[in-house]
N, C-alpha and C positions, 0 to 999 in steps of 0.2 A: 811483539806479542804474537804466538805462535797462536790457532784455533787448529784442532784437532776437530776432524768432523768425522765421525760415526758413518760405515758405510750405509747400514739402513736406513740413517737419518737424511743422506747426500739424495740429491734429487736426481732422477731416473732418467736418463737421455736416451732417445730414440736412435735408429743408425745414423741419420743427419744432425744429430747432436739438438733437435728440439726436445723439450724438457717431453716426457710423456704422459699422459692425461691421467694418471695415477697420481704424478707429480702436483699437478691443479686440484687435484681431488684432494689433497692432502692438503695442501694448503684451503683452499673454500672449507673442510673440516676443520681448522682450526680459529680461522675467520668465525665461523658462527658459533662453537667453541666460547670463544673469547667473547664475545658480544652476548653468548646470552650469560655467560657468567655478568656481564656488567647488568643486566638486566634483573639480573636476580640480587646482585647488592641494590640495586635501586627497588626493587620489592621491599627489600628486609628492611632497607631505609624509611619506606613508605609506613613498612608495619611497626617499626619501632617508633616514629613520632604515635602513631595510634594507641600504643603499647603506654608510651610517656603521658599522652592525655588522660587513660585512665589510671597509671599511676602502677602498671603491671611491671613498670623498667622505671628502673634509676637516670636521673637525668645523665650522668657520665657515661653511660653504656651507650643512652638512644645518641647520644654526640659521635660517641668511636662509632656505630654502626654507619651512619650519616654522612661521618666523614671519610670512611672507606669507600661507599657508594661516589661521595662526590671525588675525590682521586680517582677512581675507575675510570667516572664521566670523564675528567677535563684528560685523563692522560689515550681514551678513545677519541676523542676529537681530536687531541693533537696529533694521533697517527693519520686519523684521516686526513688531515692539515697536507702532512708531509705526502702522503699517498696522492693526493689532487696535485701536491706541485712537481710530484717526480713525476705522472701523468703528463701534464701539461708542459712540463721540460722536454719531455720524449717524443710529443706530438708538434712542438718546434724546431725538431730537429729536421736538418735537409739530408734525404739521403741522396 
């Protein structure tokens, strides 16, 4: 499987070929990006049970909302998962 990568998307290397802090800026933008979008399904999760108590939302809807929110959750901890063990694989490494 071939990935075609986008030259504006390719990350920016310096003349020693470190990635350039444009590079990191783009990434940490899309890190908190992505983290408050899961923040925000867990709002709508939070307002949808409230929504359900008073009877403002259909019980099938405040579920879909809830369980979007909880997919977000368990699949940003599993990134974190992998992110701490590639960390700690790199940090055992001997150079």
């Amino acid at each position: 499987m071939k990935v075609h990568m986008n030259v504006s998307t390719a990350p920016r290397l310096t003349k020693l070929g470190q990635p350039s802090q444009e590079a990191g800026h783009d990434f940490q933008s899309h890190l908190r990006e992505a983290l408050s979008e899961v923040n925000t399904l867990q709002h709508q999760g939070d307002v949808a049970f409230s929504q359900l108590l008073t009877g403002d939302i259909e019980f099938h809807d405040a579920m879909i909302i809830a369980e979007k929110a909880n997919l977000a959750l368990q699949l940003t901890m599993a990134v974190r998962t992998k992110l701490l063990e590639a960390y700690q694989e790199i940090m055992r490494m001997q150079v």
